[in-house]
C-alpha positions as CSV (number, residue, x, y, z in Angstrom):
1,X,25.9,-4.2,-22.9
2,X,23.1,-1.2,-23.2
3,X,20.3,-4.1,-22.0
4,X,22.6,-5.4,-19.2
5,X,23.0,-1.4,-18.3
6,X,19.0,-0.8,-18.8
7,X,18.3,-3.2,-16.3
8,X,20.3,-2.4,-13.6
9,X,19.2,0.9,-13.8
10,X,15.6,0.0,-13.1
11,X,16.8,-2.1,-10.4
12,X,18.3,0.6,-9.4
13,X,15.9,3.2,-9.5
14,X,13.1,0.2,-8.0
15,X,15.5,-0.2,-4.6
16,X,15.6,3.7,-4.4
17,X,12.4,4.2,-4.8
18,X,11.7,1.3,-2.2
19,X,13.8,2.8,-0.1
20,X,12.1,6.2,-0.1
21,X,8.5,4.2,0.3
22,X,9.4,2.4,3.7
23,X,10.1,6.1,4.8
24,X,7.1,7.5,4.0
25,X,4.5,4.8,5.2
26,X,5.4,4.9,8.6
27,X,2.9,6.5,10.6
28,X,-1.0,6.8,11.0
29,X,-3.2,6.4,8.0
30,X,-7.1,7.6,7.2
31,X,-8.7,6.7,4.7
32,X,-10.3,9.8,2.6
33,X,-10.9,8.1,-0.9
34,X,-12.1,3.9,-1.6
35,X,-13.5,3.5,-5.8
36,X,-15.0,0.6,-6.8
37,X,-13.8,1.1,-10.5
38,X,-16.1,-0.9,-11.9
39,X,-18.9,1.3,-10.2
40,X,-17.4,4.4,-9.5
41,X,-18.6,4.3,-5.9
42,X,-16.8,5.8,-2.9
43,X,-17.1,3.1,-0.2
44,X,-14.5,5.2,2.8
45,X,-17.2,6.3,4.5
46,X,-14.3,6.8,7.3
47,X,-14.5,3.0,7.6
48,X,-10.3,1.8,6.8
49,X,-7.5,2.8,9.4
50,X,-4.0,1.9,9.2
51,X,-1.0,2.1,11.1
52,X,2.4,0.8,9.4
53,X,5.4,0.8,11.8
54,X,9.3,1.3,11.4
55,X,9.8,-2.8,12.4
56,X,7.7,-3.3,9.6
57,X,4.7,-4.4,11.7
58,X,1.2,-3.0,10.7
59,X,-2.6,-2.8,12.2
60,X,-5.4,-2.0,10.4
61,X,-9.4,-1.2,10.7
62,X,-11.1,-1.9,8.1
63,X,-15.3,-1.9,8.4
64,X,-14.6,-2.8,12.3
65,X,-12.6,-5.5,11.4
66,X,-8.7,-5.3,12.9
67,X,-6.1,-6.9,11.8
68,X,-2.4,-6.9,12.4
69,X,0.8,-8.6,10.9
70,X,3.6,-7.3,9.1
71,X,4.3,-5.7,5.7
72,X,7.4,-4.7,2.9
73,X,7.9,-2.9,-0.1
74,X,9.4,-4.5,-3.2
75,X,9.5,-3.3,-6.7
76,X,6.2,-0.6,-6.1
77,X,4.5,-2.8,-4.1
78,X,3.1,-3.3,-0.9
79,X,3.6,-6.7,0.5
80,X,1.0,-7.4,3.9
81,X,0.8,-10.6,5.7
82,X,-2.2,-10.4,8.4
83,X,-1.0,-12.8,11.2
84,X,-2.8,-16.4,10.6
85,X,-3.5,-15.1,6.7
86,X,-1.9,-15.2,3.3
87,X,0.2,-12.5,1.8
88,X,-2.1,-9.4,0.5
89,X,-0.4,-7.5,-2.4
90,X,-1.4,-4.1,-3.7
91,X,-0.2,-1.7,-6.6
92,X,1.3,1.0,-5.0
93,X,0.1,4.2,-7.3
94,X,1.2,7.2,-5.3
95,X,3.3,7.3,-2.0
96,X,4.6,10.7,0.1
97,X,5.2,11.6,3.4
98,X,1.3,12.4,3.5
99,X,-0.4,10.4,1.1
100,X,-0.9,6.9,0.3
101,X,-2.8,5.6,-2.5
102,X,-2.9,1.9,-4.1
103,X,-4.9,-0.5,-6.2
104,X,-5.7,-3.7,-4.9
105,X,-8.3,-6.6,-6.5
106,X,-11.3,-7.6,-4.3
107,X,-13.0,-10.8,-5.8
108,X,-11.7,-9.6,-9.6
109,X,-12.9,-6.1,-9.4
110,X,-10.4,-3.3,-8.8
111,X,-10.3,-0.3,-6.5
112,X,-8.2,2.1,-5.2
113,X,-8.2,3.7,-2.2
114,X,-6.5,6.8,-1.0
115,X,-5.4,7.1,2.8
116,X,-3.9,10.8,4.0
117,X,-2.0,10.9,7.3
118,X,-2.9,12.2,10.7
């Protein structure tokens, strides 16, 4: 009975916290902050650029490159699907109504990057 209760807790707390996210991502995104873990280096350089929507719609600019599709939240992480593309996930590490950091795996080497709203 205490696991059965454990577990819907989380599930609970997971939805909330879901719940909360698709809130807070709505809006215009710079980004201020992009590590390469492995190197340490900052690769922002102002380059990324997103835009997430209340219909769950997105576009993005990322090194000149735009993209658009649509995106969800589920269990602390953000689900995008560039139209044409496959699925992107990334870790979400730290969401709020002004900033929006996550880890994501680019050919097997993590980095994070931190976006701030306009």
């Amino acid at each position: 009975m205490k696991r059965v209760l454990f577990v819907l807790s989380v599930l609970l707390f997971a939805s909330c916290n879901d719940l909360k996210y698709a809130d807070d991502i709505v809006g215009e995104w710079e980004c201020v902050s992009w590590i390469d873990v492995a190197s340490s280096k900052d690769k922002c350089a102002n380059n990324a650029y997103f835009s997430f929507k209340k219909d769950n719609t997105y576009t993005s600019n990322v090194s000149t490159q735009e993209t658009s599709g649509t995106y969800k939240i589920a269990d602390g992480i953000l689900y995008s699907k560039p139209d044409g593309k496959l699925e992107i996930a990334v870790e979400i590490n730290k969401l709020t109504k002004d900033t929006l950091s996550f880890t994501m795996s680019r050919s097997g080497n993590a980095e994070i990057l931190t976006l701030v709203k306009k």
